[in-house]
N, C-alpha and C positions, 0 to 999 in steps of 0.2 A: 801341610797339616800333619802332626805327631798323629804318631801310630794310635795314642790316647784316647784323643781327641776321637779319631775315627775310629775304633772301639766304642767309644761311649754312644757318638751319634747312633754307631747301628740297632747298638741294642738298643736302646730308645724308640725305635723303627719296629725291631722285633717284639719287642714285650707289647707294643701296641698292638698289633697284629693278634699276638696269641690273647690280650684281652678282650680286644671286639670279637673274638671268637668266643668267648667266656669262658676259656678255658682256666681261668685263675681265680673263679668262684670256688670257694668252698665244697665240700660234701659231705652237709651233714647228717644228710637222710641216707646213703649209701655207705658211710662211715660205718654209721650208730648199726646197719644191717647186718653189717663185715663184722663189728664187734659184739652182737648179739649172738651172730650165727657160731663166733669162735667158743663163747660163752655157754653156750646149748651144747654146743656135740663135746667139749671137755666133759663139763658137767653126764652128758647122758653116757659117754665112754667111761668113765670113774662109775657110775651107777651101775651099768648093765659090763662091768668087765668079768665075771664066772662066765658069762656066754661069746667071750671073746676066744680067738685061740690066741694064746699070747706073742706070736711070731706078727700075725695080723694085729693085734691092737697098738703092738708096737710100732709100727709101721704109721696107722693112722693117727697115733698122738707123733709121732714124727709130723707128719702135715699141720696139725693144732699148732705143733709150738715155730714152725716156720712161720705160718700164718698170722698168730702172734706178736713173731721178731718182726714183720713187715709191718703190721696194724701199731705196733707201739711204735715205729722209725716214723709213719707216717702222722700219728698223734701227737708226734714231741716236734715236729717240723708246722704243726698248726695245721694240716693240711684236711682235716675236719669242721674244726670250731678255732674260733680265730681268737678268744681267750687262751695263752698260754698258760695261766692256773688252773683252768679248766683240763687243756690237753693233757696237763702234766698229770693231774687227779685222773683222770683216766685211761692213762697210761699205766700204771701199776698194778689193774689185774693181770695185764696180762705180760709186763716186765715182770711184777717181782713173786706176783704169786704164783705166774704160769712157768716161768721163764726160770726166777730166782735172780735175777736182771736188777740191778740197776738202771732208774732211769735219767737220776740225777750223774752219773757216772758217761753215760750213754749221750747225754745232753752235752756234758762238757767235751768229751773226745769228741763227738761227731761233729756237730752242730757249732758250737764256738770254737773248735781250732780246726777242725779236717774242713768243713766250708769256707770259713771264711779264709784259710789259705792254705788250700788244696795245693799238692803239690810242690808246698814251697818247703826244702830239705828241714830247716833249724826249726818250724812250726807244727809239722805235720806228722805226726808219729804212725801215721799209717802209711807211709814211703820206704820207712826206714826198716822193713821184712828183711828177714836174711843177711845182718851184718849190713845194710843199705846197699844191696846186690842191685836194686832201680834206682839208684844217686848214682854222682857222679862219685861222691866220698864214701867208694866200697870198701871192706874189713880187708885184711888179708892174712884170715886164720886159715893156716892149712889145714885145718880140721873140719872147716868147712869148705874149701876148697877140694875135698877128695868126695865129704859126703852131701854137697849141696843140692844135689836133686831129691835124694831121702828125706831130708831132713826137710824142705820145703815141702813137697808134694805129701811128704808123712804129717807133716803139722796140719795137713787139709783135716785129718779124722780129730785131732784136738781144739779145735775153736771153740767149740762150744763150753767147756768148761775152763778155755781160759778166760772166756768172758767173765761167767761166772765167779772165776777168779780173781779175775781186775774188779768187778762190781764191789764184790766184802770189801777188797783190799782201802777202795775209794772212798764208799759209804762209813767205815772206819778211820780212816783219817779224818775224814769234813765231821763227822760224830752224830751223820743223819742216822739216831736213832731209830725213828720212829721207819722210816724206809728198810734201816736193816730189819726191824719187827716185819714186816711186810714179806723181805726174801726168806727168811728164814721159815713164815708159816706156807711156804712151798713145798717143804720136804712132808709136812704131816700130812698137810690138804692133796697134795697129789701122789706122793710114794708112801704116805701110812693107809692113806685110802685103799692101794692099790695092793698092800698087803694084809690088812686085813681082809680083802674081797677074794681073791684069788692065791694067797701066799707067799713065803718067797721065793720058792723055784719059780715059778710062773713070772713073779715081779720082777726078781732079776733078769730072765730071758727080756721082757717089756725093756728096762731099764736098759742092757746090753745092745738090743735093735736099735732103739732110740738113742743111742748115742752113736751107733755107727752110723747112723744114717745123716742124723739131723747135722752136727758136725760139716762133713763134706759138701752138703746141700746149702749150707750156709758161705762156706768157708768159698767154695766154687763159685757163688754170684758174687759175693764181696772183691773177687781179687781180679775181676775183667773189670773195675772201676776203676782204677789209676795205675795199677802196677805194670811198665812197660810202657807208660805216656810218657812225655815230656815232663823233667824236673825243672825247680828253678832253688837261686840263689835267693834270701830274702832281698838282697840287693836290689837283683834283674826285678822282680816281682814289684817295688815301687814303681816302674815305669808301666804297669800294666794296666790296663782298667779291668772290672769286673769281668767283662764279656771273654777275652781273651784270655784272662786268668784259667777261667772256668773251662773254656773249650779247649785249650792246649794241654789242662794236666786230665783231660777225661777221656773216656772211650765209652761209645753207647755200640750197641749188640742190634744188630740184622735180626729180624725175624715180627712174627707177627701175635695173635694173641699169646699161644700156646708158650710162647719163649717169655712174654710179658710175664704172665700168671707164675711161671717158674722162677725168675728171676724178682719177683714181689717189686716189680718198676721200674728195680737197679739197672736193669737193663737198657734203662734209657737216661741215663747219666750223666750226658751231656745235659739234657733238659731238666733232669732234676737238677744238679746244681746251677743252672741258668738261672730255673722259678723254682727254690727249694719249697715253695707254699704251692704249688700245684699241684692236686690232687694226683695220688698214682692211677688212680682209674681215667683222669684225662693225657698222661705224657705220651701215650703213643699219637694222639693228631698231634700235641704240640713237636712231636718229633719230625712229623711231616711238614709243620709249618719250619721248624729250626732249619731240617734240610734242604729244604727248596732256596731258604731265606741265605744259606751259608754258597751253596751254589750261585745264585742271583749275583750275589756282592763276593763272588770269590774269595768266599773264608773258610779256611782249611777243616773238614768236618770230618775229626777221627771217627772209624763206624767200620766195623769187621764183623764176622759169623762169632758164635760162640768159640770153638773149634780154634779159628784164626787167632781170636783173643790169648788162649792160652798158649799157641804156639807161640806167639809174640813175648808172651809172659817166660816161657823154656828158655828162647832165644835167650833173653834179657840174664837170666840165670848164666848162661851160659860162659858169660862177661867177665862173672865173678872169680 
């Protein structure tokens, strides 16, 4: 029997498993909470900011706009309401208004090329960090070869606005207007607000915390998802099935709620890309179910501490 073949069987096996479990229902009552509650404490932090100190509000509009980037990944993945015109409508207070996010930009990187061929060199633009330092087809600039640990580990503190960055750049080319209208009323609604309230010494200090912080918080969950897994060839990758694809380019993170809530699910990576519609507030059982499932049937189940993750990620640098 091809390797195929038995890939496909298993998952087949497992996806049943984690459905009679219910784990692949929807949440749209615990959604609509998550995005209520992101909704209320922006709103009431823009309101009541003169009574903030601005070191601390910065700080907790740092937690909004994580909370946020994970409430919008998990709305544009359907993992709410199973209308995708829907998620996507609702996706955009808190991509573009809160964020300045793109979600149509967001949609196509993640979702239509980084899922459906994770890992694979010539599709995957999120492998290809650092001159393609986690490919086998690394750069070989001396220029990064002297400063590649800088220059990686330093880009941890700019993510955030190069999203930012790629969102204009994308909603600009495709000529979604009406979306760019959307990022754009981010700057009045959240930083004129916040200088008209408290000014702009105050607001800059806000704006300066929040971006040291959000950045790295971001930047840090995102890169223990594939960077240092397994690559492939578009080639090798025809012979794969789903199941195999998914678990050989991924790594999911040790730990229990406290690492979940930080990591906004990512953390459990293997299982989101398993059942990208799986609610993040169910993937830590289905990671229980995944693991037993991959042990049982001797399937190779990448799974390290956070800590390990990143040493594996240094190593892999190291190559370059």
């Amino acid at each position: 029997m091809s390797t195929l073949i038995t890939y496909s069987d298993k998952f087949d096996e497992l996806k049943a498993q984690v459905r009679e479990a219910g784990l692949l229902e929807r949440a749209p009552i615990r959604g609509t909470v998550e995005m209520l509650a992101v909704l209320i404490c922006i709103i009431t932090a823009l309101v009541t900011a003169p009574s903030w100190n601005p070191l601390l509000l910065g700080l907790f509009l740092t937690l909004l706009f994580t909370r946020s980037v994970f409430v919008s990944h998990d709305l544009l993945h359907t993992q709410y309401f199973k209308s995708k015109s829907l998620a996507k409508k609702l996706s955009y207070p808190f991509s573009a208004l809160i964020l300045s996010n793109s979600s149509s930009w967001w949609d196509n990187k993640h979702n239509i090329n980084h899922h459906t061929y994770c890992n694979i060199v010539e599709k995957d633009e999120d492998i290809l960090a650092l001159d393609g330092a986690f490919t086998p087809n690394k750069g070989n600039s001396p220029f990064i070869k002297k400063y590649k640990y800088f220059i990686f580990w330093g880009a941890m503190f700019f993510m955030f606005p190069a999203f930012i960055a790629q969102s204009y750049h994308f909603v600009i080319k495709k000529k979604l207007w009406g979306e760019l209208t959307l990022m754009l009323l981010h700057w009045p609604l959240i930083w004129g607000t916040l200088f008209y309230q408290i000014g702009a010494g105050d607001t800059l200090i806000v704006a300066l915390t929040l971006s040291f912080v959000v950045s790295p918080w971001l930047a840090f969950g995102f890169i223990t998802n594939h960077l240092g897994c397994e690559t492939f060839t578009e080639e090798q990758s025809k012979d794969f099935s789903w199941m195999e694809l998914q678990m050989r380019g991924s790594r999911s993170l040790k730990g229990g709620f406290l690492v979940h809530w930080f990591y906004g699910g990512l953390n459990t990576q293997i299982e989101h890309h398993l059942f990208p519609k799986a609610p993040r507030f169910h993937l830590l059982k289905v990671q229980k179910i995944t693991r037993d499932f991959a042990k049982k049937h001797n399937i190779p189940y990448f799974e390290t501490t956070p800590i390990g993750a990143y040493i594996q990620i240094n190593d892999a640098i190291k190559e370059y």
